[in-house]
Structure formats: C-alpha cells, structure tokens
C-alpha positions as CSV (number, residue, x, y, z in Angstrom):
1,X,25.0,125.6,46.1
2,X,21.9,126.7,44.1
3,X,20.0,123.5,43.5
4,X,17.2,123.0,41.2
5,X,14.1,121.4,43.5
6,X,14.5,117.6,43.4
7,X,12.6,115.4,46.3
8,X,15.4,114.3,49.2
9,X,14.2,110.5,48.6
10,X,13.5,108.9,45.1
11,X,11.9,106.2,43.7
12,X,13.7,104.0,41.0
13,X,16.7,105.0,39.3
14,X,17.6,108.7,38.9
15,X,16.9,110.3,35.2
16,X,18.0,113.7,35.3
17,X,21.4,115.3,36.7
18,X,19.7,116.8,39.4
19,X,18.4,113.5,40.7
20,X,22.4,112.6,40.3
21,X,23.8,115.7,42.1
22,X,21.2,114.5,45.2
23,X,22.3,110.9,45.0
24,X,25.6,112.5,45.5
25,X,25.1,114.7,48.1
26,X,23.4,112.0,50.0
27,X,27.0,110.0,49.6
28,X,29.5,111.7,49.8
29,X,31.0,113.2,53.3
30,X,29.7,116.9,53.3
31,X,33.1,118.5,53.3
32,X,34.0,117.0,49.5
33,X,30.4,117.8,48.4
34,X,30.4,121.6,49.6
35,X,33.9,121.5,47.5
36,X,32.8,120.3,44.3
37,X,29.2,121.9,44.2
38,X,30.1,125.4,46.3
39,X,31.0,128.6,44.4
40,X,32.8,131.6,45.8
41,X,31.5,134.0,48.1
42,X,27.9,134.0,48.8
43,X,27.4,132.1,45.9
44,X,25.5,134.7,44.2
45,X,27.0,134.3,40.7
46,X,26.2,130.3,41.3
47,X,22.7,130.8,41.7
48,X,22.6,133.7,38.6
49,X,24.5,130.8,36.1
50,X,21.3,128.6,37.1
51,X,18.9,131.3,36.3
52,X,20.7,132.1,33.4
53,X,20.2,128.7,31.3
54,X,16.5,128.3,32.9
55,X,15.8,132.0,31.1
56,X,16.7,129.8,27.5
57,X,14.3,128.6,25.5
58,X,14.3,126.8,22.5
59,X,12.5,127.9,19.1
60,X,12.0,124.9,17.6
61,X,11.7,124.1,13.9
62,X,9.0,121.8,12.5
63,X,8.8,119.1,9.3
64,X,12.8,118.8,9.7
65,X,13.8,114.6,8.2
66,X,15.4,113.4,11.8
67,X,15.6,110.2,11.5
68,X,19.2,110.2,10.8
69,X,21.3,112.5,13.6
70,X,24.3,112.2,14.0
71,X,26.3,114.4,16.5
72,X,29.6,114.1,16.3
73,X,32.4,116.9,15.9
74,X,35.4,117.6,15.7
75,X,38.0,119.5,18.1
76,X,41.3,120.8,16.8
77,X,41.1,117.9,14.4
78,X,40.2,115.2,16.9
79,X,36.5,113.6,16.5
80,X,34.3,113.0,19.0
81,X,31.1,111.4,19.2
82,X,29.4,114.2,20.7
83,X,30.2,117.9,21.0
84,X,31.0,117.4,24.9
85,X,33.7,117.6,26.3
86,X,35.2,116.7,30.2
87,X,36.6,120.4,31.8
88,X,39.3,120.2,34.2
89,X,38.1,119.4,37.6
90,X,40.1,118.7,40.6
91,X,40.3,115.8,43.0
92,X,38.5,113.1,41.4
93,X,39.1,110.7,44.3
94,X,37.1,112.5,46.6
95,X,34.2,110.9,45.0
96,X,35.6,107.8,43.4
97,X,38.4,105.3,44.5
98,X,40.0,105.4,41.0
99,X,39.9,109.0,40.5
100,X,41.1,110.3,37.4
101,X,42.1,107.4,35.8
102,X,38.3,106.3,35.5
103,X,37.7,109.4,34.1
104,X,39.7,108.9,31.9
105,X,38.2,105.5,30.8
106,X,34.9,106.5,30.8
107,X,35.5,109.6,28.4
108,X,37.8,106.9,26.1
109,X,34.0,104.9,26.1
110,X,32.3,108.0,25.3
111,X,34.2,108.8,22.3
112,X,35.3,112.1,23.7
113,X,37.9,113.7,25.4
114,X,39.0,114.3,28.8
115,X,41.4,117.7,30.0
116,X,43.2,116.4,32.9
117,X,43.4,119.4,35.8
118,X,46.8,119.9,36.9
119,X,45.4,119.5,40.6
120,X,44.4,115.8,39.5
121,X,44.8,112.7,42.4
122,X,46.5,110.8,39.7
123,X,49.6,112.0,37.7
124,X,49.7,112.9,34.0
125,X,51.9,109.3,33.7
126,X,49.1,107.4,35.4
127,X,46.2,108.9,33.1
128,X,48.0,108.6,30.1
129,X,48.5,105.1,30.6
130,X,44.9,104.1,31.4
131,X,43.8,103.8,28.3
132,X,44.3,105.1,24.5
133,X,41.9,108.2,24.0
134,X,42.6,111.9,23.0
135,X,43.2,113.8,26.0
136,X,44.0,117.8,27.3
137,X,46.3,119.1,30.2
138,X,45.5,122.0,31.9
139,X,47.9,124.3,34.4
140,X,48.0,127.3,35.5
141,X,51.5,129.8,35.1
142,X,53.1,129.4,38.5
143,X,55.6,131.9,40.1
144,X,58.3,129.1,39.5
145,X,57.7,128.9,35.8
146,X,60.0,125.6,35.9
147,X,56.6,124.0,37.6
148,X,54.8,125.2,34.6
149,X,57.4,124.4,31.9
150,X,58.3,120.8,34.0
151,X,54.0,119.6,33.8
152,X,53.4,121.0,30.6
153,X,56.6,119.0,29.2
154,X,55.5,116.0,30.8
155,X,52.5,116.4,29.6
156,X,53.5,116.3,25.7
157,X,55.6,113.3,26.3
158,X,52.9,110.8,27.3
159,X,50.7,112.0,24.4
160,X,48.0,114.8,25.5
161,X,47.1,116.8,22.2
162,X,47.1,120.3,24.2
163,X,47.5,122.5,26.6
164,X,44.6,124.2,28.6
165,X,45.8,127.3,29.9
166,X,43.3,128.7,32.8
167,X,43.7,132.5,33.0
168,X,41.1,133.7,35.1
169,X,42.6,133.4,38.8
170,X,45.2,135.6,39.7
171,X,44.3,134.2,43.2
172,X,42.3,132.0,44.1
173,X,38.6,132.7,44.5
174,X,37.6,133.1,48.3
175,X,35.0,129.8,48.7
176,X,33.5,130.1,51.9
177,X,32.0,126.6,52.0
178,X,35.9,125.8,52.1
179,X,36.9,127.9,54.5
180,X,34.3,126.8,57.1
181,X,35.3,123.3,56.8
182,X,38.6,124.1,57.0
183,X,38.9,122.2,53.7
184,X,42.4,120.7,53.2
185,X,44.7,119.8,50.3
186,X,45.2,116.5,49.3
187,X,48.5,115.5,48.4
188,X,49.1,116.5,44.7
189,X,51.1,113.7,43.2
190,X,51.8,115.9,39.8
191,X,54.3,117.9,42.2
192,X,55.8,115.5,44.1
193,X,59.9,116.5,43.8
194,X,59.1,120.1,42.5
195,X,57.4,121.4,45.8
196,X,56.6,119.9,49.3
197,X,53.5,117.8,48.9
198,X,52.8,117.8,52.6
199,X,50.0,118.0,53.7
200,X,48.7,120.4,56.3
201,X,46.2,120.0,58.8
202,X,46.0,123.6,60.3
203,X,42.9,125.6,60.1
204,X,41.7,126.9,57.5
205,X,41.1,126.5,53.6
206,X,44.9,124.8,52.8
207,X,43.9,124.8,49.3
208,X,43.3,128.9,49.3
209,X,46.7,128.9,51.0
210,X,48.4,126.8,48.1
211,X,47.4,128.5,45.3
212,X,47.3,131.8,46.3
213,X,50.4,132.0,47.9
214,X,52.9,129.8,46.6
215,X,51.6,129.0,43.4
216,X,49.7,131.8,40.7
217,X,51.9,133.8,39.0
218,X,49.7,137.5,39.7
219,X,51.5,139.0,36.9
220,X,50.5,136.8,33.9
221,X,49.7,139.0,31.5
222,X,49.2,138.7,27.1
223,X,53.1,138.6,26.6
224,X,53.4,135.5,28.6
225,X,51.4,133.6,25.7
226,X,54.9,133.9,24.0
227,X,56.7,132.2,26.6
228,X,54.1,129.3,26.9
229,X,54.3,128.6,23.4
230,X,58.1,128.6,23.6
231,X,57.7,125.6,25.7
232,X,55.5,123.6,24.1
233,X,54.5,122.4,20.6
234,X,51.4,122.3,21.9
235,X,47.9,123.8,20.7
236,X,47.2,126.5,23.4
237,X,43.9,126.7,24.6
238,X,42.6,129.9,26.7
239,X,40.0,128.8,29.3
240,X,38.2,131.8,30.9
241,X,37.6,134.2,28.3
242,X,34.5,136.4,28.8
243,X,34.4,139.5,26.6
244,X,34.7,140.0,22.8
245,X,37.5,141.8,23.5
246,X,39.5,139.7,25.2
247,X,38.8,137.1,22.5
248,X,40.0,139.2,20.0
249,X,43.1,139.8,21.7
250,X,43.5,136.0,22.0
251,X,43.3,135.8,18.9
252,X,45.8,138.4,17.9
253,X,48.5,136.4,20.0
254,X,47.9,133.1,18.0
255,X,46.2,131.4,20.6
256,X,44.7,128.1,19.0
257,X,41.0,128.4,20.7
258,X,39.3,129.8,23.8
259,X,37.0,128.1,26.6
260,X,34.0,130.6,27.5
261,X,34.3,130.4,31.0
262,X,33.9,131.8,34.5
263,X,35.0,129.1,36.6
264,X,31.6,127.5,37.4
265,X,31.3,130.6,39.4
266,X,34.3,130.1,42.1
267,X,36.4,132.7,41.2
268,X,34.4,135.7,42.1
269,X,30.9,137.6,42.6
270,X,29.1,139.2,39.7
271,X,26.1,138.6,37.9
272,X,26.2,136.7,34.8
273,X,23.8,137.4,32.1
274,X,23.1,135.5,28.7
275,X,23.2,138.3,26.9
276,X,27.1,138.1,27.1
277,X,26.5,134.9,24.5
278,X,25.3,138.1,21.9
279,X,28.7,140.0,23.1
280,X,31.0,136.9,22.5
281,X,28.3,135.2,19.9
282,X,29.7,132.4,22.6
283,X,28.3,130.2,25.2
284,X,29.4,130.0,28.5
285,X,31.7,128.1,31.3
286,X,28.7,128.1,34.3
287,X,27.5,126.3,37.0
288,X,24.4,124.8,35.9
289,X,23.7,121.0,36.5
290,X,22.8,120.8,32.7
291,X,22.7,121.5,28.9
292,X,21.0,120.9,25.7
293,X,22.4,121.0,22.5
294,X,23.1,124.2,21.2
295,X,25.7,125.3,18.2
296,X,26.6,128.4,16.8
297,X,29.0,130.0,14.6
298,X,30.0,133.9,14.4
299,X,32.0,136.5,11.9
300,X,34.4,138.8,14.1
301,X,37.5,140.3,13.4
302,X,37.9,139.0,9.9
303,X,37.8,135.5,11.4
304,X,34.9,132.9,11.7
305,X,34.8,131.4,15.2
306,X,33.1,128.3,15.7
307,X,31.5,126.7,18.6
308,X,32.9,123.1,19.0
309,X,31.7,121.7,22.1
310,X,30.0,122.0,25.5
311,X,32.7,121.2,28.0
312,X,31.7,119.7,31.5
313,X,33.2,119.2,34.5
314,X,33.1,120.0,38.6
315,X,30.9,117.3,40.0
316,X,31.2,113.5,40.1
317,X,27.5,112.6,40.3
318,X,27.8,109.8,38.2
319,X,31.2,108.4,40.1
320,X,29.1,107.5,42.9
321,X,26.7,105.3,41.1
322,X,29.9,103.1,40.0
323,X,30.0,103.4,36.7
324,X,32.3,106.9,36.0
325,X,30.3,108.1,33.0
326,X,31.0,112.1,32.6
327,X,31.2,115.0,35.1
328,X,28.9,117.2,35.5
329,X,27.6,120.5,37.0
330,X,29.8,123.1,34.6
331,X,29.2,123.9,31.2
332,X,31.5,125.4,29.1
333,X,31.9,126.4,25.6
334,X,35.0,125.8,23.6
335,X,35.5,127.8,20.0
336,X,38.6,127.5,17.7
C-alpha cells in the first residue's frame, strides 16, 4: 500500500492516522494487514487516490465568527454528530476480538452511523443487538437472489434504516497482496444455512474464489433496481457511482442516494483524478488515510444533490489501540 512517510518507531502517543495505520501494521500478522491496506493489481490506482487528496488545497476564508461550530448533519433523516460516516468493510475481527459489534458501539458513541458489510465476522442479529444506534446493511446481488432477498430481509427486521447496494464488482478485483498469501476466507456467519461456510485451506486467494464464482450476479444491470426495491421497504443506497452519468441514471430509477466510490481502489487499475469531483460536483470513495472537511452541493438534472457525509471504512487502525473508535483509510462521499 501507498503510505504517506511516517518514522517505523514513535515517540508518545500517535496523532495522525498515518501514525495509526503504522501502529497497525506493526500489530497485526502481515497477512490481515496486506488485506485491509492492499489495493488491486499493482496498486497503481491506490497510490493515484493518495496523490489525489494531497493535490487539494484549501482556500480559506478570513474574519468568519467561529466560535460556535457545530457539525452535525443529517442522513436520509437520521442526525449525526458529524458528517462521517463508517463504509462497509469486511472482517472486523481480524484486527479486533469483538469485531463488528465494537464497531458498532463505537459509532453508537460517535453519534453516527455504521453500514454493516454483508461479509461481516458478526451477523446482522448480533450487530443489531449491541447497542441502539442508526445503522446501514450493505450486500451485493448474488446469483441465488434468495441470498440477496434472505440478508436484506433480515436485515429490515432487526431495525437497519437501509440498504447499501455495492455495484461496482461484477467480479472481484484481482488483489495480488491476497493472492500471494494465499489469503483465506473466514467463515461468514451471515450465510450459515444458505451456502457452505467451510472454510478452505487450498492455495490461493479463497476469498477471490468466493465471490467471483459462486457469489456476484455478472448480469446486474439498471432493471434489477426494480427487483431490489420489490424486496425491501428500504431506502436504496448505490455505492460506487463514478460518472455524472451514471448518477443521473440512478436517479431516474428512484434510487434514494449514491456513495461516490471506487472501492478504495480494489476493484481495478486506472488513474483517478479530482477533476471527476467537477464531473460529479461529488467527492470520492478512495484510499487515502485521511479527510478534512469539505461540503458541497450541486444543480443537475433538474434536481439539487447534496453532499451529506464523508464515509470511512477499510482499516482498523484504531481497533488495535483498544478503544474501537472509527475505521479508517477510505473516504467516501455519500449524496441524497
């Protein structure tokens, strides 16, 4: 992973995300650290998302009254303390022995909300139980859309406000880091009695093997929006959105908002520039260790699309340091 410099030994506690990221790398066994901070391929696209955010700078404003600020947003209707939100990220155990579920918590003591990933280490049931907070579900269409229909349905009965639908992996992207380590799947609890939860210890990325072949439904296309909706009553939520025109489209089909996304750079290579915020008068889903605050709003297509909150996810720095605060390493943007 691209890696902003930080020194391999520090002094007193860390006070920057990239002082966390090496506190975790120095923890965790290699294998779950090359998952959570590798991209796909060469990591090209990885190392442009960094590049990307250190091209922004700020144009500040002078003589503005800040002695009151106050931060807080809302999200379809939901407040939160801060327009930050926690993307779906999988395997939260890895990195801390309570996975999920002190995610979960720590979000609830943030004020903000949590979207469970559908490859969580802890079920939907044991999430939503944990404590009282607004949270999101996010899945994937499957080939076996009973898997979908079964999660997603589960998922609206113990209380999560909607549905994240990720649309930007027909298959799996191909993450080398993975692959080398012959990086195996955990058992995945939110499947247990819909598909064998086995795991496999044969070579190879087992995770790639999941997903890509017994799991992503390659023919997803705009008309499927229909059927998701059918199942739910559920806001829908499209995560991986990158061009104007694709937003528009989402719009057209009644989605209820879009995440700016793409994938924290492990679903494929190409270069990402800023100038796609201009394009989408968005921000973006990358994989930069960290964010300022930044809003915006927009006029297109007869609509006004606003920008409600950075959503981060991938790494677990702060899991290692005890006290699950937030994940971090992708930033996202989420408009409705």
């Amino acid at each position: 992973m691209f890696l902003l410099p930080v020194p391999e030994y520090m002094e007193g506690e860390p006070v920057n995300v990239n002082e966390f990221q090496e506190l975790a790398r120095q923890a965790l066994p290699k294998i779950y650290y090359d998952y959570y901070s590798g991209g796909a391929e060469d990591e090209y696209t990885l190392k442009q998302n960094v590049e990307a955010f250190q091209g922004i700078t700020i144009r500040p404003r002078i003589l503005v009254d800040v002695s009151r600020i106050d931060l807080s947003t809302t999200v379809l209707g939901y407040q939160i303390s801060v327009p930050i939100l926690i993307a779906p990220s999988a395997k939260h155990k890895w990195a801390h022995p309570e996975g999920e579920v002190a995610t979960a918590r720590a979000a609830a003591l943030c004020d903000t909300i949590m979207i469970l990933s559908y490859r969580s280490t802890c079920t939907i049931e044991e999430v939503a139980s944990s404590c009282n907070a607004v949270r999101f579900f996010q899945c994937y269409v499957y080939k076996r859309r009973d898997i979908s229909a079964n999660l997603l349905q589960r998922a609206e009965r113990c209380g999560y406000k909607a549905i994240v639908l990720t649309v930007d992996s027909p298959r799996l992207g191909r993450r080398e880091k993975d692959i080398k380590n012959k990086m195996v799947n955990p058992q995945l609890k939110n499947f247990e009695g819909l598909i064998s939860t086995r795991v496999s210890t044969d070579d190879g990325s087992k995770i790639e093997a999941f997903d890509a072949n017994t799991a992503f439904d390659a023919s997803l296309s705009w008309k499927d929006i229909g059927w998701l909706r059918s199942i739910t009553n559920l806001p829908v939520l499209l995560k991986g959105v990158l061009t104007h025109e694709d937003a528009i489209k989402a719009v057209e089909v009644g989605v209820d908002g879009i995440v700016v996304s793409n994938h924290g750079a492990r679903q494929g290579k190409g270069r990402f520039y800023v100038g796609i915020v201009m394009e989408l008068a968005l921000l973006v889903d990358l994989g930069a260790p960290w964010m300022t605050d930044i809003k915006a709003t927009i006029l297109s297509h007869q609509r006004r699309f606003t920008i409600q909150a950075f959503v981060i996810s991938s790494v677990s720095w702060i899991n290692i340091c005890f006290t699950p605060v937030v994940f971090l390493a992708c930033t996202s943007l989420l408009y409705t």
